[in-house]
N, C-alpha and C positions, 0 to 999 in steps of 0.2 A: 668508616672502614679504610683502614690506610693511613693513618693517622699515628701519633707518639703521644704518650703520653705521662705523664712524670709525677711520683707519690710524692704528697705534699708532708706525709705522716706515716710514722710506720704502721701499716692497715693494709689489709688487704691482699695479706702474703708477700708482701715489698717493702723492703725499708726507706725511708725518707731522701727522694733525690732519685729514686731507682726509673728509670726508663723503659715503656716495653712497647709494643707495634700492637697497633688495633688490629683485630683479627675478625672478628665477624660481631655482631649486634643482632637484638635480642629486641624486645619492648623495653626492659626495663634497666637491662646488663649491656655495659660494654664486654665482649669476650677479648683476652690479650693473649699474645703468646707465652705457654708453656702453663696452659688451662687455668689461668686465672681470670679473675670478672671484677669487676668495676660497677658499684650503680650509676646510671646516668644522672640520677639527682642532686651526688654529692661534687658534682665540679664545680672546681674552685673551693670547695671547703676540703675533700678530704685529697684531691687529685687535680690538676689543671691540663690543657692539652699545651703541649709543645709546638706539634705540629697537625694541622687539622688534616683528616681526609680529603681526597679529592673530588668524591662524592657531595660530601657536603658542601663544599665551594661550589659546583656545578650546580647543586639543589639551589643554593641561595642566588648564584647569578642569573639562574630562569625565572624563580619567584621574584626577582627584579625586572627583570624583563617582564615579565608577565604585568605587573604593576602600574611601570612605564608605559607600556601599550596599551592596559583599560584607559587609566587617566588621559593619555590623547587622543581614544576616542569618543571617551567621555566629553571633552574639550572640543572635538568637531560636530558631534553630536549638538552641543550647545550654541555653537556656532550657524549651522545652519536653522534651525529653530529661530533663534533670533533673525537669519536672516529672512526668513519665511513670516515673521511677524512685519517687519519692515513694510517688506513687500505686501503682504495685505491691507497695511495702515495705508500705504500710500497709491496701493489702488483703489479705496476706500473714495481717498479726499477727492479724485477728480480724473478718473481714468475710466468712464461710463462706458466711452467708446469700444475699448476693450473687452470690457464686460460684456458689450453688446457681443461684439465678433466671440466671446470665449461661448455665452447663451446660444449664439447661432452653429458652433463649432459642437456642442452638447447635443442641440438639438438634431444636427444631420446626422451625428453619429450613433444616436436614440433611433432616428428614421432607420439608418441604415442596418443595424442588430437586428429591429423587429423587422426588417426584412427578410435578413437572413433567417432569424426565427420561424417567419410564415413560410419561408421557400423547403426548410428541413421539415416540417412540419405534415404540409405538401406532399411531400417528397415519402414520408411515416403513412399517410393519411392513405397512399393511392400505395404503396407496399401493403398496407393491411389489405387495401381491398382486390388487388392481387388476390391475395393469398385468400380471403374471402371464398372470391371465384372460382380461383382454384378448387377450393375445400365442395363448392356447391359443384363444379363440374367433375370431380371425384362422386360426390353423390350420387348426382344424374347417371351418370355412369355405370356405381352398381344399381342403382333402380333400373337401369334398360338391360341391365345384363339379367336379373330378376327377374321381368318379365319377359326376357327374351327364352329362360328356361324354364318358366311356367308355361308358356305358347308351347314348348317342344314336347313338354308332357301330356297337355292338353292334349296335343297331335298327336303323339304317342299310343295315347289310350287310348284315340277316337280309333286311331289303328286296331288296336286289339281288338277293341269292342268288336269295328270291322269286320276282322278276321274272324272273330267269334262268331257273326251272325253268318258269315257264311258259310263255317261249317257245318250249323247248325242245318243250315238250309238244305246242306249235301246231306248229312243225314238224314234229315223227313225226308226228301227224293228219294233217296236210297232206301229208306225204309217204305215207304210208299210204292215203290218200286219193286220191292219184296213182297208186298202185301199183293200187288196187282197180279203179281207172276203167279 
């Protein structure tokens, strides 16, 4: 888009030589000025460009760049790999020492994790039983409130009963009382 572009033939509503400005693109059409179209397929056979978009130049100078940059890193990439071969070839042939200190350096660092493992662990193990405790001293808690309002009923009713028997009582007297008179 932005581009010139120049009939190679007379086609295309242009006679041969004719010049016109890219104007917008399609999939398969260039559009020109003054609604004519161009296919993209025929350049160079029926059309060529003069002068290219500046889009395109842009598209093509990133897709180089883009190119440039895998390939070097694909090259350092390669590079260190090879260098990492070296390096184990020839701590291979005669560098035990190392190995030892690298096996003791693995090992403390092994100690040290499943340390930390046991202490969070620990740390999980005595939260659950917390909350256990909790859960059982919630329990306990309505069990005594339970029977602390079962006692009250109990009481309750020994009361009434109570008070029943003693009215009862007032009436024989009183009735009894009545009979005597």
């Amino acid at each position: 888009v932005g581009g010139i572009i120049e009939a190679m033939q007379k086609k295309y509503a242009m006679i041969k030589g004719e010049r016109l400005r890219v104007v917008n693109e399609t999939k398969d059409l260039w559009k020109l000025e003054g609604e004519k179209t161009v296919p993209k397929a025929q350049v160079n056979t029926g059309w060529k460009w003069i002068i290219k978009g500046a889009e395109d130049e842009v598209k093509k100078k990133a897709d180089e760049q883009a190119r440039k940059k895998a390939a070097k890193e694909e090259e350092a990439r390669k590079k260190a790999e090879a260098a990492k071969k070296a390096e184990d070839e020839t701590a291979k042939r005669g560098r035990s020492k190392s190995k030892d200190k690298s096996k003791k350096d693995k090992e403390k660092k092994e100690k040290k994790e499943k340390k930390e493992k046991d202490k969070t662990k620990k740390a999980k193990d005595s939260k659950k039983e917390k909350g256990k405790s909790r859960r059982r001293s919630e329990s306990e808690a309505e069990e005594e409130e339970e029977s602390e309002s079962e006692s009250r009923r109990k009481k309750s009713s020994k009361k009434v009963k109570t008070k029943a028997k003693k009215t009862k009582k007032r009436k024989r007297s009183s009735s009894e009382e009545s009979y005597t008179s």
